[in-house]
C-alpha positions as CSV (number, residue, x, y, z in Angstrom):
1,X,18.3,-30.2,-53.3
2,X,20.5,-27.2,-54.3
3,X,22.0,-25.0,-51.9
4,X,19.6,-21.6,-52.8
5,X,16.8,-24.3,-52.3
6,X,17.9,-25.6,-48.9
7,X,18.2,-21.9,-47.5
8,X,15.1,-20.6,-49.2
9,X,13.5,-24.0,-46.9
10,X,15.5,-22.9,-43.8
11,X,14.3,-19.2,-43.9
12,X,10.9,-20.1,-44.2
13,X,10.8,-22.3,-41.1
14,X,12.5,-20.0,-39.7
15,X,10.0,-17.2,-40.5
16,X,7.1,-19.8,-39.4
17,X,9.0,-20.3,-35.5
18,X,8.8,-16.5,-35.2
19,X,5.5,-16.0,-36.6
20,X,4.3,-18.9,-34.1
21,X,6.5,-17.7,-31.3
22,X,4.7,-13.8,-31.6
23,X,1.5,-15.3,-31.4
24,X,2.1,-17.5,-28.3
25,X,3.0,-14.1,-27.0
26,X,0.3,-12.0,-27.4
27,X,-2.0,-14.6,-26.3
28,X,-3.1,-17.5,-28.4
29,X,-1.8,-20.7,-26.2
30,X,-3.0,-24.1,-26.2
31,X,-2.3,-26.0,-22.8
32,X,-5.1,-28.4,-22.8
33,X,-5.9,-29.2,-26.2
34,X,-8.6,-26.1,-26.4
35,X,-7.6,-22.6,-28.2
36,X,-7.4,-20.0,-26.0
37,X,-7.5,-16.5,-26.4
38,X,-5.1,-14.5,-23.7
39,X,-5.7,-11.0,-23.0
40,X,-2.7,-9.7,-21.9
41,X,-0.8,-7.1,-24.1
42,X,2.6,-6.6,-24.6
43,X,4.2,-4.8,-21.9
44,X,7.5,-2.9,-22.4
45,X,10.5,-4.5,-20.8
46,X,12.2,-1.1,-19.7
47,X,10.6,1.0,-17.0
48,X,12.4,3.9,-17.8
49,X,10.7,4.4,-21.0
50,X,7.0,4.9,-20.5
51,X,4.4,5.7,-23.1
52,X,4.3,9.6,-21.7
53,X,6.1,11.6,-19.4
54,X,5.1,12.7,-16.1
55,X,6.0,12.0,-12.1
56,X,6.1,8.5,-10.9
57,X,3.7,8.7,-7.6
58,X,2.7,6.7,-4.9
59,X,-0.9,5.5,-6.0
60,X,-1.6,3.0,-3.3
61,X,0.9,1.2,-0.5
62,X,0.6,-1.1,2.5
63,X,3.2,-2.0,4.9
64,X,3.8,-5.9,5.5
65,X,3.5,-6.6,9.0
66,X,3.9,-10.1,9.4
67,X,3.8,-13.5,8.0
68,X,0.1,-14.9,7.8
69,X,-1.1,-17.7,9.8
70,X,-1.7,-21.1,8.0
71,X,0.8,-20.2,5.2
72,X,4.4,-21.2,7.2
73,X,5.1,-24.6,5.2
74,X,3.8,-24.5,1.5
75,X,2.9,-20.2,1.1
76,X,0.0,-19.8,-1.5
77,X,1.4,-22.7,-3.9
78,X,-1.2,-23.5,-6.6
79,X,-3.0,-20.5,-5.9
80,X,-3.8,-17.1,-7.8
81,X,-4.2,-14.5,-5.5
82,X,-6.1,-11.2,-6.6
83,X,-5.5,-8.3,-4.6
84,X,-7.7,-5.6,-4.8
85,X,-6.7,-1.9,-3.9
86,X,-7.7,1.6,-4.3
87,X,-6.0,4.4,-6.1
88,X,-5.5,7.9,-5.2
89,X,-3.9,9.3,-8.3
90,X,-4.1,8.4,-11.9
91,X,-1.4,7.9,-14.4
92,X,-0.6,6.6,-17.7
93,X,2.1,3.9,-16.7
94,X,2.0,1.5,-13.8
95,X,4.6,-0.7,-11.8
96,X,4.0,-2.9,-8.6
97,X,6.4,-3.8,-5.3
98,X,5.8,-7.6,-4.4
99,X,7.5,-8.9,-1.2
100,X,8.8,-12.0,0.1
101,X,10.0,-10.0,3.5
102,X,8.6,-12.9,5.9
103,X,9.0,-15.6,3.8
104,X,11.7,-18.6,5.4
105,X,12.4,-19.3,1.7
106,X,12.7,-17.9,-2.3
107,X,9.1,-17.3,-3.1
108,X,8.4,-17.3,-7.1
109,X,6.2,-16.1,-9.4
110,X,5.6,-17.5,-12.4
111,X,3.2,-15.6,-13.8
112,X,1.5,-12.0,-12.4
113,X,-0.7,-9.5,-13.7
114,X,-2.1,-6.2,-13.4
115,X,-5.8,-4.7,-14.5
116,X,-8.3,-1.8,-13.8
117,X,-11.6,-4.1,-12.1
118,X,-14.8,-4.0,-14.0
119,X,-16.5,-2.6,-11.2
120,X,-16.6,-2.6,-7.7
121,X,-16.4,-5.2,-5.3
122,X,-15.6,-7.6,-8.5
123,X,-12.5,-9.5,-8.9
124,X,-13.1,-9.3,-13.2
125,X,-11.5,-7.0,-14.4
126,X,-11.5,-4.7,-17.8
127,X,-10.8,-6.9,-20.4
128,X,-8.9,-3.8,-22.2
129,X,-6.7,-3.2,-19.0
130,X,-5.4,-6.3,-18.7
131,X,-1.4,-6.6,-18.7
132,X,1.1,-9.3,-17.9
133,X,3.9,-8.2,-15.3
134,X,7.1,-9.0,-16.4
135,X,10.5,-8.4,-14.1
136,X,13.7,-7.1,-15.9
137,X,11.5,-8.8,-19.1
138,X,10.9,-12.0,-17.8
139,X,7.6,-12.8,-16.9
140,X,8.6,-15.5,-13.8
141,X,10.6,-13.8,-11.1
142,X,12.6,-15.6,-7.7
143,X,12.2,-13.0,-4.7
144,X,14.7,-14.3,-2.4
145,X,13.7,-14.4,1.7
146,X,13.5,-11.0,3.1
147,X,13.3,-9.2,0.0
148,X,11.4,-7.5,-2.3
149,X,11.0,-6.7,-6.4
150,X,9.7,-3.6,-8.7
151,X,8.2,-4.9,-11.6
152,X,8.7,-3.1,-15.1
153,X,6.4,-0.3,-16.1
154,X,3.3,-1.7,-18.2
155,X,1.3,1.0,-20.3
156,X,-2.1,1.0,-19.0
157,X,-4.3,4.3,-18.1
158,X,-5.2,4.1,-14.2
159,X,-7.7,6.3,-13.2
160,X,-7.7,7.7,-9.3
161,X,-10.2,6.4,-7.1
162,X,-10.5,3.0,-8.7
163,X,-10.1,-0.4,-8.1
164,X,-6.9,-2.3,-9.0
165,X,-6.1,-6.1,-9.3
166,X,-2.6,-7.4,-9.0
167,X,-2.5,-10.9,-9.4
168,X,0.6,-13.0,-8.6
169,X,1.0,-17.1,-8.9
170,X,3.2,-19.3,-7.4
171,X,3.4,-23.1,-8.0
172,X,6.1,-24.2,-5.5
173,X,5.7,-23.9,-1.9
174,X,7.5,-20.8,-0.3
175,X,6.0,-19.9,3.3
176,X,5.4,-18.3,4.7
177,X,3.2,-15.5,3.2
178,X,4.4,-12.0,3.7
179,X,1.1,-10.2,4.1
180,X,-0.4,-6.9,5.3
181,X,-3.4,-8.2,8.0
182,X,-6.1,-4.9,7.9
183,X,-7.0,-4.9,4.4
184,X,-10.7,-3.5,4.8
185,X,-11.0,-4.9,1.5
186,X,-12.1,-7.8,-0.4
187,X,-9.3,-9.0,-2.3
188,X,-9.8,-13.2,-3.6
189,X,-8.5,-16.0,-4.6
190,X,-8.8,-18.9,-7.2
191,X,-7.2,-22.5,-7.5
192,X,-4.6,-23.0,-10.1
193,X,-3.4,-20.7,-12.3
194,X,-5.6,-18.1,-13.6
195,X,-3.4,-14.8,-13.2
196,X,-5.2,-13.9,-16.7
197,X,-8.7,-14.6,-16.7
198,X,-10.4,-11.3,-16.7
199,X,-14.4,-12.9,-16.0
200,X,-13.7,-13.1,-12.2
201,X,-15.4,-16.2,-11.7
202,X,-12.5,-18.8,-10.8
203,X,-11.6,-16.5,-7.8
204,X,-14.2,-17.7,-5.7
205,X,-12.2,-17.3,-2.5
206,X,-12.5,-13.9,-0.6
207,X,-9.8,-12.8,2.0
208,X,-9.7,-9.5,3.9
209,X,-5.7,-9.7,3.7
210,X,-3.4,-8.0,1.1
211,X,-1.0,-10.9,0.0
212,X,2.8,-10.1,-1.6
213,X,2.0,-6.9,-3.0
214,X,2.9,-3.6,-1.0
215,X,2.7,-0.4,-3.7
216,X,1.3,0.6,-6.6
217,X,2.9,3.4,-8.5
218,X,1.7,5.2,-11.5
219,X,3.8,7.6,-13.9
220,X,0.9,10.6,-13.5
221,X,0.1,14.0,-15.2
222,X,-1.3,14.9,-12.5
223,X,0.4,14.7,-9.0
224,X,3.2,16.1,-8.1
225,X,4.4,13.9,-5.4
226,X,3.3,11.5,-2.9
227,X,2.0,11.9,1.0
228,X,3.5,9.6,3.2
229,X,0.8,8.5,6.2
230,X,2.5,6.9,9.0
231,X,0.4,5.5,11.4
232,X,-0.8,2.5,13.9
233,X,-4.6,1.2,13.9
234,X,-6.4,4.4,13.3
235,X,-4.7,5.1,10.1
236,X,-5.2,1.7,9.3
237,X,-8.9,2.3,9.6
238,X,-9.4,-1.3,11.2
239,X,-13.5,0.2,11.8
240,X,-14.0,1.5,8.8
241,X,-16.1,0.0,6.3
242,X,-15.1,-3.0,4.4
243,X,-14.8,-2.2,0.9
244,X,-16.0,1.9,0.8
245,X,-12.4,3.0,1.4
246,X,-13.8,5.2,4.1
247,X,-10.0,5.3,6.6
248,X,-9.2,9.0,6.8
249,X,-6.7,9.0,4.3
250,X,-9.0,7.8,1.9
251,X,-10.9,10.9,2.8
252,X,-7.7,13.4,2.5
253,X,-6.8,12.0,-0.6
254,X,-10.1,13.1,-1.8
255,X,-9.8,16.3,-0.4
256,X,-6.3,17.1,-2.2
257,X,-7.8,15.8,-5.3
258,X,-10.4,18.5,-5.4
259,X,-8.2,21.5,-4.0
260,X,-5.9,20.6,-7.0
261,X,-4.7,23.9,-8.9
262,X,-5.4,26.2,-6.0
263,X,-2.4,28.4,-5.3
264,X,-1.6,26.8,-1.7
265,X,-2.7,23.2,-1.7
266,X,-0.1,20.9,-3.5
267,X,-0.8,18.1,-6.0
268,X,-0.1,15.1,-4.2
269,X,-1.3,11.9,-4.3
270,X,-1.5,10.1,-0.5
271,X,-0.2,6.5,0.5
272,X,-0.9,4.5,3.9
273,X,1.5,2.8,5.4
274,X,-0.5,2.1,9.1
275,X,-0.1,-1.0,10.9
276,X,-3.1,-2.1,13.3
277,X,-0.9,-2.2,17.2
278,X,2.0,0.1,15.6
279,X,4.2,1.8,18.1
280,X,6.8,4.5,17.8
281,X,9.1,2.6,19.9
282,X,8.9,-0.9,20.4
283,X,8.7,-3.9,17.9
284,X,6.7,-7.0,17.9
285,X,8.4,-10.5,17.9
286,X,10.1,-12.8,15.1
287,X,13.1,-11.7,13.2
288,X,12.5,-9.8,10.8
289,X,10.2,-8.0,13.3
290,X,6.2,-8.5,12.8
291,X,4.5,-5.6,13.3
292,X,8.0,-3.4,13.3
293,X,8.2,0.1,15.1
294,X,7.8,3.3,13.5
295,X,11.7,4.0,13.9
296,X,12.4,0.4,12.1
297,X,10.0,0.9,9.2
298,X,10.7,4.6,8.4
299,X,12.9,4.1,5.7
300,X,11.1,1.1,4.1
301,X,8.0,2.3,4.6
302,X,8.0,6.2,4.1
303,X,11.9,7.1,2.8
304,X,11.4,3.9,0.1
305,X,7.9,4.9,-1.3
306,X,8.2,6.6,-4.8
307,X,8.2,10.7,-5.0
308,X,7.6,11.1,-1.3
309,X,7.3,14.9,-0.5
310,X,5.6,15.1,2.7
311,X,5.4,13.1,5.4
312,X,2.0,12.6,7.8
313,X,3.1,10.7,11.5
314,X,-0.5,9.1,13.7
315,X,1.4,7.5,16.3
316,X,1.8,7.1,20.3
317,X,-1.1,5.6,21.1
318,X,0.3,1.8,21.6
319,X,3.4,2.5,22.8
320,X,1.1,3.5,25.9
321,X,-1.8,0.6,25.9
322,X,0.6,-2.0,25.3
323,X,3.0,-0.8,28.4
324,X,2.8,-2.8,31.0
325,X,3.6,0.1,33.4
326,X,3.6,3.8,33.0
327,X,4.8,4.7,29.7
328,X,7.6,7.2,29.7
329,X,5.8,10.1,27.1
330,X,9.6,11.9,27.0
331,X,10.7,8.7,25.7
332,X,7.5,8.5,23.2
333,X,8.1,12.4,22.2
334,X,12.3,11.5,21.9
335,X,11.1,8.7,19.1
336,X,8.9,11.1,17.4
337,X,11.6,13.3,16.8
338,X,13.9,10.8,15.9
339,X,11.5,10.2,13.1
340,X,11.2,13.9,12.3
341,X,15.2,14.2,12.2
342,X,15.2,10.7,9.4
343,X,12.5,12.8,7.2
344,X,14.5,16.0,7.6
345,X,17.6,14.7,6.4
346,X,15.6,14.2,3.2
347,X,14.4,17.3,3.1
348,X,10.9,16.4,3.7
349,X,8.5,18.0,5.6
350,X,6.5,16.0,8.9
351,X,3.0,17.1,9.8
352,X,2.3,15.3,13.3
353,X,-1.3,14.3,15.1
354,X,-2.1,14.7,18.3
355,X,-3.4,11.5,20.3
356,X,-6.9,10.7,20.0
357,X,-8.7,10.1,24.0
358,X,-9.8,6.5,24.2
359,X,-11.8,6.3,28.0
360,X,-14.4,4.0,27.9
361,X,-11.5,1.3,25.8
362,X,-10.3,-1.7,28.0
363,X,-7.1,-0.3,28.0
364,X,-7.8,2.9,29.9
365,X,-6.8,4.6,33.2
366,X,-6.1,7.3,34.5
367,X,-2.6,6.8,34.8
368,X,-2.7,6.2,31.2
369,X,-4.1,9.4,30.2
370,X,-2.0,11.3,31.8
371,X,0.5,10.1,29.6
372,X,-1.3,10.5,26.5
373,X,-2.1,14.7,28.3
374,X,1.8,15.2,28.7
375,X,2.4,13.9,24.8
376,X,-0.2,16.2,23.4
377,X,1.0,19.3,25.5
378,X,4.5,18.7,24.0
379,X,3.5,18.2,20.5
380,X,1.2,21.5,20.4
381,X,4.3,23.3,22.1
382,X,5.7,22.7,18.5
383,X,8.6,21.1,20.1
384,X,8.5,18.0,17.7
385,X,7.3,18.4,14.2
386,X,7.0,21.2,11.5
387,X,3.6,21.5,12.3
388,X,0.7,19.3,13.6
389,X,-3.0,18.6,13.4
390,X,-5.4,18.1,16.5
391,X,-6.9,15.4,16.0
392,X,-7.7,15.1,19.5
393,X,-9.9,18.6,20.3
394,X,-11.7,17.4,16.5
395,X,-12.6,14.6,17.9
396,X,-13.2,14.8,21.7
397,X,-16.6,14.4,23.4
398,X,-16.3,18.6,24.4
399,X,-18.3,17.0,28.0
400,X,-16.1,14.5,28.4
401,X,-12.8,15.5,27.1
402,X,-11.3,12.1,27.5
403,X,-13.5,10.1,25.6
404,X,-14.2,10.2,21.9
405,X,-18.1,11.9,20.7
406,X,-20.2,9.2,20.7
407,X,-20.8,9.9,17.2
408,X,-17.1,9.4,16.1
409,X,-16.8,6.6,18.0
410,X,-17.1,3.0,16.8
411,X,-18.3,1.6,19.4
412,X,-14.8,0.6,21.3
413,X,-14.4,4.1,22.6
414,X,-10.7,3.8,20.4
415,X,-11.2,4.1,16.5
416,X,-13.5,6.1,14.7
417,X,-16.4,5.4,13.0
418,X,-16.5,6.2,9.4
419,X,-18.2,10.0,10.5
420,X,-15.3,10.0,13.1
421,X,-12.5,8.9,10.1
422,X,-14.2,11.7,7.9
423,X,-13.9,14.3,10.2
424,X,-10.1,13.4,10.7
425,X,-9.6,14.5,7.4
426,X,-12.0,17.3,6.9
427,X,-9.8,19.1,9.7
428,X,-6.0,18.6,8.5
429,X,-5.4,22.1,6.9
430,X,-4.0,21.3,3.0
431,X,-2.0,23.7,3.3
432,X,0.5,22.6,5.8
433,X,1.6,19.5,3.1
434,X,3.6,22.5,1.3
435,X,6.4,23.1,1.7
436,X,9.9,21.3,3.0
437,X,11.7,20.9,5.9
438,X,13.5,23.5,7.8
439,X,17.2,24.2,7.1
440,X,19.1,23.4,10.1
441,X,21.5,25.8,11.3
């Protein structure tokens, strides 16, 4: 054989391994002796080069509160877990936060995905939407214990007020699961590996947690910025109904969506980051913290979300149940503004609540109330955020002041029904979102 002959025979194979090599990765693979046709797409490796230009917003967050029970030796190992969760904004690019923050140990991901579902209530998604997640361009990632990761931006359309499925897969034990408890959702999950089937039907496994993932983000043409709700159980929307997205902020997001373009309500897009049993003050046990206080969170949870403009604060209500004494509601009020002064050094504007009445709830007295009376009068005094909605005279029996209206009442004299959630939202004025914070002097 002749030199020119030998190369001619060495270019072709080589032309052959990258011919077969493309067409491994765009999703004809063989791992059982069967064809099989993938339907992920390519996704870009750089995040900072999207397919159009526009704001990256929050579209949807949760804060993880704990490590899940049952999970503390091998994780999720050998299983695909499907989360499911709504958007509030649309966009043309997305990216996902996955966190290992109560994991005792590197979690890893070998393989995770993103798709719009078919439908709701579905874990198939839309065969066309399907995209493999890949993490500085590799599509395995090692989250070491206590952290967290961005994935790169994938080119996918999002629309708002849909459902989302972020699947992850991990094959080597790594408990335990970091996890966020309150879902009111139906997310799944399937045996093995099956982060890119798109039919639904291995995930036969529902779950009303939210597993590893913690914010979706989409590069949008349409919002402006993101809305920030911090809260405990009520923003959580633990009695709200499974599945309808029917929490308050579900509502508000609505609400800004449909105001969008008049002169005084801004474009933003709305994130919750509530925790069922939050408290302004105190944390819950373990280290890192389950459950961690409103002043511990702030800047994970509200300072670290993506385009944050305004900031929404629902909390005081546990820091005076789960006292075993008399709560102190100067100390409550002090923490409130301690919050206000971390958002203000960012420049962002803090719209507080007033506390909800809860008589009729185990946890009541009289003693108690007084409390919660003292924390209201100081927060409509104006003596602790920009500006505040009352949550409390919307939703107050008006002949029984210190119980909730039976119609916005659950049934445990504490949350809200879904009327009670709605009318949470229909009465927080639009307008005080604009804006920023005040200069200080």
């Amino acid at each position: 054989m002749t030199k020119q002959h030998g190369y001619a025979l060495l270019a072709a194979m080589a032309a052959l391994i990258v011919a077969v090599s493309a067409a491994i990765y765009i999703g004809v693979g063989i791992d059982d002796g069967t064809p099989r046709q993938e339907t992920f797409a390519r996704a870009p490796h750089n995040s900072a080069a999207p397919a159009s230009t526009g704001v990256w917003v929050g579209a949807w967050a949760a804060s993880p509160n704990g490590s899940e029970p049952g999970t503390e030796q091998d994780g999720l190992a050998g299983r695909s877990v499907r989360n499911v969760v709504h958007t509030t904004a649309a966009g043309t690019s997305a990216r996902v936060t996955l966190s290992n923050l109560y994991g005792q140990q590197p979690l890893t991901i070998s393989h995770a995905s993103l798709a719009v579902a078919a439908s709701i209530d579905t874990p198939a998604a839309a065969a066309e939407t399907m995209r493999r997640l890949t993490f500085a361009g590799n599509p395995t990632v090692v989250i070491a214990a206590g952290r967290q990761v961005v994935s790169d931006a994938v080119r996918v359309p999002i629309p708002h007020d849909s459902d989302v499925l972020i699947t992850t897969y991990s094959p080597t034990p790594s408990g335990p699961a970091t996890y966020h408890a309150h879902a009111r959702q139906i997310s799944y999950t399937a045996e093995g590996d099956q982060v890119a089937d798109v039919t639904g039907e291995p995930y036969t496994t529902q779950t009303l947690h939210w597993r590893y993932v913690t914010a979706l983000d989409v590069l949008s043409n349409e919002s402006e910025g993101t809305v920030v709700v911090l809260g405990d159980s009520l923003t959580d929307g633990v009695t709200s109904t499974v599945g309808e997205n029917r929490r308050w902020t579900d509502v508000l997001a609505g609400r800004l969506r449909a105001a969008a373009g008049s002169s005084d309500t801004p474009r933003y897009s709305v994130v919750n980051e509530g925790i069922s049993g939050n408290r302004v003050l105190n944390n819950g046990n373990g280290r890192p913290a389950e459950n961690p206080s409103g002043l511990n969170r702030f800047q994970r949870d509200v300072l670290g979300r993506t385009g944050v403009k305004a900031v929404v604060i629902d909390l005081g209500v546990n820091d005076i149940l789960k006292n075993p004494g008399r709560a102190d509601p100067d100390a409550i009020t002090d923490g409130l503004r301690r919050l206000v002064d971390q958002a203000h050094a960012r420049g962002l504007r803090v719209v507080g609540a007033t506390l909800m009445p809860f008589r009729g709830h185990r946890g009541y007295s009289d003693q108690r109330e007084s409390v919660r009376q003292a924390i209201n009068a100081t927060i409509r005094s104006g003596n602790v955020f920009d500006t505040y909605v009352d949550f409390d005279k919307a939703l107050r029996d008006p002949y029984d002041p210190r119980s909730l209206r039976p119609d916005y009442d659950s049934g445990d004299h504490l949350h809200p029904s879904d009327k009670g959630y709605e009318r949470m939202a229909e009465v927080f004025d639009l307008e005080k979102l604009k804006g920023s914070a005040p200069a200080e002097l």
